[in-house]
Wavefront OBJ file of the C-alpha trace (Angstrom):
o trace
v 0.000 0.000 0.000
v 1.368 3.140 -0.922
v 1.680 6.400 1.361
v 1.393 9.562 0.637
v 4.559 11.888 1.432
v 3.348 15.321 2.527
v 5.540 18.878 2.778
v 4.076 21.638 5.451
v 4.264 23.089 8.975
v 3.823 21.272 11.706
v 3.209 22.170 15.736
v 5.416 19.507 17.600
v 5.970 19.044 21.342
v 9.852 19.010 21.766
v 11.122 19.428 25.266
v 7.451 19.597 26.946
v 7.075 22.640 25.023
v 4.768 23.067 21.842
v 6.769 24.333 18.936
v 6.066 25.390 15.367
v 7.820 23.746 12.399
v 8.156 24.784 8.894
v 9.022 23.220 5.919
v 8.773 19.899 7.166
v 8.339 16.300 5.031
v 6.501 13.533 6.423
v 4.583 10.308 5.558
v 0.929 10.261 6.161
v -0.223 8.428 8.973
v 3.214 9.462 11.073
v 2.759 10.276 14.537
v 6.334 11.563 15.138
v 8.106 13.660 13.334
v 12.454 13.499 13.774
v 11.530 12.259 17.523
v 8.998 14.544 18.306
v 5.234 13.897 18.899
v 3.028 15.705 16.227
v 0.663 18.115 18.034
v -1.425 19.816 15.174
v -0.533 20.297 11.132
v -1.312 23.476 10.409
v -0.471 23.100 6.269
v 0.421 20.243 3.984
v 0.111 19.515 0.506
v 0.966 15.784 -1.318
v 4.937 16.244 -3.090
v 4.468 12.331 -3.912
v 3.991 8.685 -2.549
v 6.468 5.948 -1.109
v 7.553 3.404 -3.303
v 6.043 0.177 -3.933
v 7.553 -2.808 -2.210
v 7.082 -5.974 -5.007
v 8.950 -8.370 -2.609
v 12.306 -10.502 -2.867
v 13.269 -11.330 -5.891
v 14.999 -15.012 -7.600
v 18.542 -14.956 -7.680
v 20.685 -17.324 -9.853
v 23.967 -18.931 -8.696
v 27.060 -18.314 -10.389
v 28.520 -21.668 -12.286
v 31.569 -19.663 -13.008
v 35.195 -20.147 -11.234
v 37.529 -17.562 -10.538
v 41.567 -18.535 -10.957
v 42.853 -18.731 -7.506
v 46.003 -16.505 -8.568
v 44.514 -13.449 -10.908
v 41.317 -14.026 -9.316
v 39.437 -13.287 -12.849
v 36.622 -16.039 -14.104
v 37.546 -18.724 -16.144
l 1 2 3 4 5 6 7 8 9 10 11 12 13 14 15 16 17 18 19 20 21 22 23 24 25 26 27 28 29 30 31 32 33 34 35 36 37 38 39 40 41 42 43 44 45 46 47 48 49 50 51 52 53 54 55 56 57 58 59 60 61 62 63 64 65 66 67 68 69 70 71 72 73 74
């Protein structure tokens, strides 16, 4: 499932103390924000969305030997 990535201002608590953020770039759904705790956004708009993760992919092994000296395949 893909996220959306979002660029704004943000009101974080850092410290125990609410403070205002600008320019910021976060994933939708994020609850922190660079160890902070997201209080309010106060602006966003969508810049783009998180890649899609298609899973592991088949690898072949290698039938070729290398020369023990040069170290180059043979």
């Amino acid at each position: 499932m893909r996220k959306n990535i979002l660029y704004g201002d943000l009101i974080v608590i850092e410290k125990n103390k609410k403070k205002q953020l600008k320019s910021c770039v976060w994933t939708e759904g994020d609850l922190m924000y660079k160890n902070n705790k997201i209080v309010n956004v106060l602006n966003s708009k969508v810049v783009g969305q998180t890649a899609i993760n298609l899973g592991y992919t088949e690898v072949k092994k290698n039938d070729e030997i290398r020369n023990n000296i040069t170290g180059a395949y043979e």
